[in-house]
C-alpha positions as CSV (number, residue, x, y, z in Angstrom):
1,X,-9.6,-12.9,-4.9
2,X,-6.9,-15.2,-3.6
3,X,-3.5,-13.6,-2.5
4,X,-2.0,-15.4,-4.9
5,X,-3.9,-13.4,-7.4
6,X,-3.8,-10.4,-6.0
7,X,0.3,-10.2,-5.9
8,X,-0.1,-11.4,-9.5
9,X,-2.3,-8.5,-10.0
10,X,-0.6,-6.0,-8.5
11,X,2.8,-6.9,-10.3
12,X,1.3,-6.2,-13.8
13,X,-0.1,-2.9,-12.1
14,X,3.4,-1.9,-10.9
15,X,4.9,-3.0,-14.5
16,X,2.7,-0.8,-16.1
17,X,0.4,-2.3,-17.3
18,X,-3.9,-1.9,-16.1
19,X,-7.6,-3.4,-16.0
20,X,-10.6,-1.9,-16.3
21,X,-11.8,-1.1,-13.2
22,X,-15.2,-0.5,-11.5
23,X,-16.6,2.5,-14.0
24,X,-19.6,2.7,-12.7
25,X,-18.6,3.7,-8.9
26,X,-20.0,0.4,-7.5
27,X,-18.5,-1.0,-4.9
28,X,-15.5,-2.6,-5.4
29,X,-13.8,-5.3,-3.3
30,X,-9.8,-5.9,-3.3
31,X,-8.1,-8.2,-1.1
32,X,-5.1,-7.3,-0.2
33,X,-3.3,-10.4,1.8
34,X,-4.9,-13.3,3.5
35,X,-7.3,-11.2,5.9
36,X,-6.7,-8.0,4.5
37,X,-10.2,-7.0,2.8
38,X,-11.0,-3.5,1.9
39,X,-14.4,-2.3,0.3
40,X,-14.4,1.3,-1.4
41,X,-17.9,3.0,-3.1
42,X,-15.9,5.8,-4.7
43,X,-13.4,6.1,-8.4
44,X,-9.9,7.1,-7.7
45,X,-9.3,10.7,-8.4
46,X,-6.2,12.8,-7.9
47,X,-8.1,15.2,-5.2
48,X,-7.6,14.1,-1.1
49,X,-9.9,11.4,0.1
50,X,-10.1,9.7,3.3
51,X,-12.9,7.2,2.7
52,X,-12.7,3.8,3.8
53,X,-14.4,1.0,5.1
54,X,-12.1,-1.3,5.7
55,X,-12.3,-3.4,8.9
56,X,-8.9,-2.1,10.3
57,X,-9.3,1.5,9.4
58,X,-12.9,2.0,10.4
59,X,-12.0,2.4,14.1
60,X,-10.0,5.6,12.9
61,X,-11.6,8.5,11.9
62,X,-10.8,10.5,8.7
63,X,-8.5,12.9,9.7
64,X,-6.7,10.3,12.4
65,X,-6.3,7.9,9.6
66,X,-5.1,10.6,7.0
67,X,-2.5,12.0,9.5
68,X,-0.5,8.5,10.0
69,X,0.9,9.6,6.8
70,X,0.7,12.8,4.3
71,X,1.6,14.0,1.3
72,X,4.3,15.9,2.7
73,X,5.7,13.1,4.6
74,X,6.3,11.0,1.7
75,X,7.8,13.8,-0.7
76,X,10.0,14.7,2.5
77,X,11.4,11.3,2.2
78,X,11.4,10.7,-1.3
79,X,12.5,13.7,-2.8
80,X,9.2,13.4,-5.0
81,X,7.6,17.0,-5.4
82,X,3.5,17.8,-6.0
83,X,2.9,14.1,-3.9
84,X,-1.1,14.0,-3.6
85,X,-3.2,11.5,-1.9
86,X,-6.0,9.6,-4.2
87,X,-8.4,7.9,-3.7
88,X,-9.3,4.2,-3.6
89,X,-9.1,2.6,-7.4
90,X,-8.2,-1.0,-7.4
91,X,-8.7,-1.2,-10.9
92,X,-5.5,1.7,-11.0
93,X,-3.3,-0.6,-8.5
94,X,-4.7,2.4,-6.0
95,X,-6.2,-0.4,-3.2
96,X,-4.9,1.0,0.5
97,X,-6.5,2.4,3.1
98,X,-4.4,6.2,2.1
99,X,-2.9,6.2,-1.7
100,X,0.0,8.4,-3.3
101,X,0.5,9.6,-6.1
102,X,2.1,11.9,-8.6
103,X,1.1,15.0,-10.6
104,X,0.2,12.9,-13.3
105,X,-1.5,10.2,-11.2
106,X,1.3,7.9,-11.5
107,X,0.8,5.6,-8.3
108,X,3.8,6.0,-5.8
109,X,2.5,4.3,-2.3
110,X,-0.1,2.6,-1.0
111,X,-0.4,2.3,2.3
112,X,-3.0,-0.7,4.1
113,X,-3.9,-0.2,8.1
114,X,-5.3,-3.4,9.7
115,X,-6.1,-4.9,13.0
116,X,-2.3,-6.1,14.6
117,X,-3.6,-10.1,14.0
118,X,-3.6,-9.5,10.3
119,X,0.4,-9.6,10.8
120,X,0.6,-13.4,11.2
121,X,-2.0,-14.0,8.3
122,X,0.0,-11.8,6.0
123,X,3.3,-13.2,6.5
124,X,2.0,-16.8,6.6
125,X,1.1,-16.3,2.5
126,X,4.2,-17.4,1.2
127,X,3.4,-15.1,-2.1
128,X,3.8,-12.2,0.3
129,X,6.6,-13.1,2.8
130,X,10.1,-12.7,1.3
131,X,12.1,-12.0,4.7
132,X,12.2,-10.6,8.3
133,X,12.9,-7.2,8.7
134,X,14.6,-5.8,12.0
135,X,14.1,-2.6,13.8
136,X,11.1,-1.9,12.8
137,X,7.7,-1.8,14.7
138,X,7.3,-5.0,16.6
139,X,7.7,-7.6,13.8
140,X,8.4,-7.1,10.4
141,X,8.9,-8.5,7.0
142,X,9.9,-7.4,3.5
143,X,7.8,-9.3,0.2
144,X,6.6,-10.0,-1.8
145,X,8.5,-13.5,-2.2
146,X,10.9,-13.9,-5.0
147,X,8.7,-15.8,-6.9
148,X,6.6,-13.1,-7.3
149,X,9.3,-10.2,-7.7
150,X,13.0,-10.6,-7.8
151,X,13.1,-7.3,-6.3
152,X,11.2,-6.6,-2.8
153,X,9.0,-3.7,-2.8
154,X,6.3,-4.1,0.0
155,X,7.1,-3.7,3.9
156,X,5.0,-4.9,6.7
157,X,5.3,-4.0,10.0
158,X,2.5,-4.6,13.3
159,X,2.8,-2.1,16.2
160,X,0.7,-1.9,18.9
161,X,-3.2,-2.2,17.8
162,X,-2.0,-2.2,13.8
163,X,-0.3,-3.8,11.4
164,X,1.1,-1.6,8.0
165,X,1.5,-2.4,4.5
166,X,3.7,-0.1,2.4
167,X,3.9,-1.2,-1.0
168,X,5.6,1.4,-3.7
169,X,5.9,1.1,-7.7
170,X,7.8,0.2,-10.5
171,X,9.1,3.1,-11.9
172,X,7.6,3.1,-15.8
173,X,10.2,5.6,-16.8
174,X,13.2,3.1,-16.3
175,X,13.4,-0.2,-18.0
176,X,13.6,-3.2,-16.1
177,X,12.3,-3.1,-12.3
178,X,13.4,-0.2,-10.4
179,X,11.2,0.6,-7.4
180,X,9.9,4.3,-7.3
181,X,10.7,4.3,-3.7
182,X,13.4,2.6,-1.9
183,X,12.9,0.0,0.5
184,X,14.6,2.4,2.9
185,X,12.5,5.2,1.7
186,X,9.6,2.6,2.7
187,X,11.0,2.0,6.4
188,X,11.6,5.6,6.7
189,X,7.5,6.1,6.3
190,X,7.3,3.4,8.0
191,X,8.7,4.9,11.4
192,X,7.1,8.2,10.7
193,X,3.9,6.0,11.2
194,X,4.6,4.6,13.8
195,X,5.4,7.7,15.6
196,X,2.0,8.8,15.3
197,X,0.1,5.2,15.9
């Protein structure tokens, strides 16, 4: 799947709207940006889960890649209460490397680890580069591009060996596009991160 089609995909999933996705617990296959592959055997489900075979978070062991960021981090920040982590369903918009969502299973954040050369692939896609972003890690940028989105809702930062995606929701309980989380909600998590890279 292009990036092109992936943005396109995960728009309809962050306006509501869904696919079928792998029912069987095959594996599944999502590309998240130019570079950005991840490969998942297991259905999405509410309950914890730290597996991943992704080539960027493979070098990180469960636990050191489920305490980048937790639950409690991101209701800290959000104001959110009951925040779980999921796991992997692309077919649910759920396609990181660690996934967050509500009570409900409403997605809130998904959150994509990958080798720090992923950075300049990424933000060469001109579906997912929208703008630099100061202050944060050693390079980042906001996206997806207008033409995707009018309103920006993924942040990417590299930092050291890594570079981060966080990409939040529409909100399906406001009309129009209203992020779930802030893009300074999203930098926020961002730092917290990268505190603990």
């Amino acid at each position: 799947m292009t990036a092109v089609a992936l943005l396109a995909l995960l728009a309809l999933f962050l306006v509501g709207c869904t696919t079928d996705g792998d029912e069987g617990g095959g594996a599944t296959t999502t590309t998240i940006a130019p570079a950005l592959t991840t490969t998942s055997s297991s259905v999405a489900s509410p309950e914890p889960s730290a597996t991943t075979t992704s080539p960027s978070a493979d070098d990180l062991t469960g636990t050191q890649l489920t305490a980048l960021l937790t639950p409690e981090d991101v209701q800290a920040v959000s104001g959110l209460a009951k925040v779980a982590r999921a796991g992997r369903n692309p077919g649910r918009g759920l396609g990181g490397d660690l996934n967050f969502v509500t009570p409900d299973g409403q997605p809130v954040l998904m959150v994509v680890v990958q080798p720090a050369a992923s950075f300049s692939a990424w933000k060469s896609d001109p579906d997912s580069y929208r703008e630099d972003l100061d202050g944060l890690g050693e390079a980042a940028f906001l996206g997806p591009a207008p033409a995707m989105n009018d309103i920006p809702y993924l942040v990417v930062f590299r930092s050291g060996e890594r570079t981060i995606g966080l990409l939040t929701y529409d909100d399906p309980g406001v009309s129009g596009w209203h992020n779930l989380l802030t893009l300074e909600q999203l930098q926020e998590l961002a730092r917290v991160i990268i505190g603990r890279l």
